[in-house]
C-alpha positions as semicolon CSV with decimal commas, in nm:
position;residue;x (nm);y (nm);z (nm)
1;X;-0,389;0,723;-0,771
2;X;-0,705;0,562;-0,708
3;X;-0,728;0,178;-0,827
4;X;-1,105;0,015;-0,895
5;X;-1,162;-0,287;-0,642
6;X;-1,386;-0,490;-0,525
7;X;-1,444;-0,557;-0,140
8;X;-1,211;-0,830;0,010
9;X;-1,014;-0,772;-0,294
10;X;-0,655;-0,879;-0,179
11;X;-0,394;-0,590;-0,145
12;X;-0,037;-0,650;-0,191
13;X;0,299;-0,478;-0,127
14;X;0,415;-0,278;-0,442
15;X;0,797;-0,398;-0,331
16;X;0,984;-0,522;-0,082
17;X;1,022;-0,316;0,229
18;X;0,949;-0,271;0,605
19;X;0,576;-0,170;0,733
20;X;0,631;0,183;0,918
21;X;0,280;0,288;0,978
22;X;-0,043;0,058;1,018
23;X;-0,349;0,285;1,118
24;X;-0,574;0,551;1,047
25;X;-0,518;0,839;0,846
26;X;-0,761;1,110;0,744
27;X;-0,927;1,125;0,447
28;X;-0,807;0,774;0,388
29;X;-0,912;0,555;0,635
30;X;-0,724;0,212;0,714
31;X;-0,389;0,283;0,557
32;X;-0,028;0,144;0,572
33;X;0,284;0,281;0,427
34;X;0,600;0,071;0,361
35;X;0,952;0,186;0,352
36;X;1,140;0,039;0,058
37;X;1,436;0,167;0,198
38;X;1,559;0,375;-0,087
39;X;1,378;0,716;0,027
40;X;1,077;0,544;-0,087
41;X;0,756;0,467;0,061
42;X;0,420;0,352;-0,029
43;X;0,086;0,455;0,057
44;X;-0,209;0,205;0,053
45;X;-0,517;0,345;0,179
46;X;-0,914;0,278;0,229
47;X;-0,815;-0,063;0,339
48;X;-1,098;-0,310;0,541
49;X;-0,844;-0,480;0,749
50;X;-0,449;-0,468;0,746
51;X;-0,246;-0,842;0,750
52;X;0,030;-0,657;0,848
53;X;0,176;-0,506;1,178
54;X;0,419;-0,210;1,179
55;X;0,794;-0,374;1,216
56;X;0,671;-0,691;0,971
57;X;0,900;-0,669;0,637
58;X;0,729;-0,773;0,296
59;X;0,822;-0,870;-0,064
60;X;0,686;-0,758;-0,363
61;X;0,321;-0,918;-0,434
62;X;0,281;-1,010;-0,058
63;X;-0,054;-0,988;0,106
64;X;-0,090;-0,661;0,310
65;X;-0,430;-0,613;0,355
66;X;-0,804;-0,671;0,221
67;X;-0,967;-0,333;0,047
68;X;-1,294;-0,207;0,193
69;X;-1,483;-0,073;-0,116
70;X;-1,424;0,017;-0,503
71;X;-1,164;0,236;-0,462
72;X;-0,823;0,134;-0,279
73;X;-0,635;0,451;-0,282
74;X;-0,202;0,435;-0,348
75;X;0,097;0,664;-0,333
76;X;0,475;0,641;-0,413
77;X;0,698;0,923;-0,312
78;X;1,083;0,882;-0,377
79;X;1,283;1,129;-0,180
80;X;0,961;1,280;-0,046
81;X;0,782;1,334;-0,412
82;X;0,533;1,192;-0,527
83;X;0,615;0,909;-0,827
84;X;0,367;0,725;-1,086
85;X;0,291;0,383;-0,901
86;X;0,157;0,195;-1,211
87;X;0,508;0,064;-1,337
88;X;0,551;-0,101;-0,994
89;X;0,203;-0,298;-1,075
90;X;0,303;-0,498;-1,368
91;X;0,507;-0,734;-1,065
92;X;0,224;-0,747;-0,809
93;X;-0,116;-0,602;-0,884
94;X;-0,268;-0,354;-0,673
C-alpha cells in the first residue's frame, strides 16, 4: 500500500511493538519494520529520517519517523502474508 504524504509528514507506528530493522532497503529506501509480536510486522518505507533505533519498543500512534516525499510506502504481513493495513489506521494515521 502506498499512502499520499507530504514531506516531513509525521509517521507513526501502526501498533505497539519492538523496532527490528532501521535501514535501507531496496526499492524502498529509509525503511523500518516493527514486530508486533503476534507473527506480525510492519513495513514503513520511503522514510526522510527514522526517530527510532532498532531495540526501541513503540505504541500505537507513536512517532517513528518523518516521510521523504508523496508517497510513504506500508506493509502488514501476519504469519509471513501479507494483510490490508488500512483497518490498523483508523487508531493512528499513517
Amino acid at each position: 500500500l502506498t499512502l499520499q504524504t507530504e514531506r516531513a509528514d509525521k509517521v507513526h507506528a501502526l501498533a505497539a511493538g519492538r523496532v527490528v530493522y532501521v535501514g535501507e532497503l531496496k526499492g524502498l529506501g529509509p525503511t523500518i519494520v516493527v514486530d508486533h509480536a503476534d507473527a506480525t510486522l510492519s513495513v514503513l518505507g520511503g522514510l526522510w529520517k527514522a526517530s527510532v533505533n532498532v531495540g526501541t519498543n513503540v505504541e500505537a500512534g507513536d512517532v517513528v519517523g518523518w516521510a521523504w516525499d508523496r508517497r510513504l510506502y506500508v506493509e502488514v504481513r501476519r504469519a509471513g502474508r501479507p494483510i490490508d493495513p488500512e483497518p490498523l489506521f483508523a487508531a493512528t494515521g499513517p
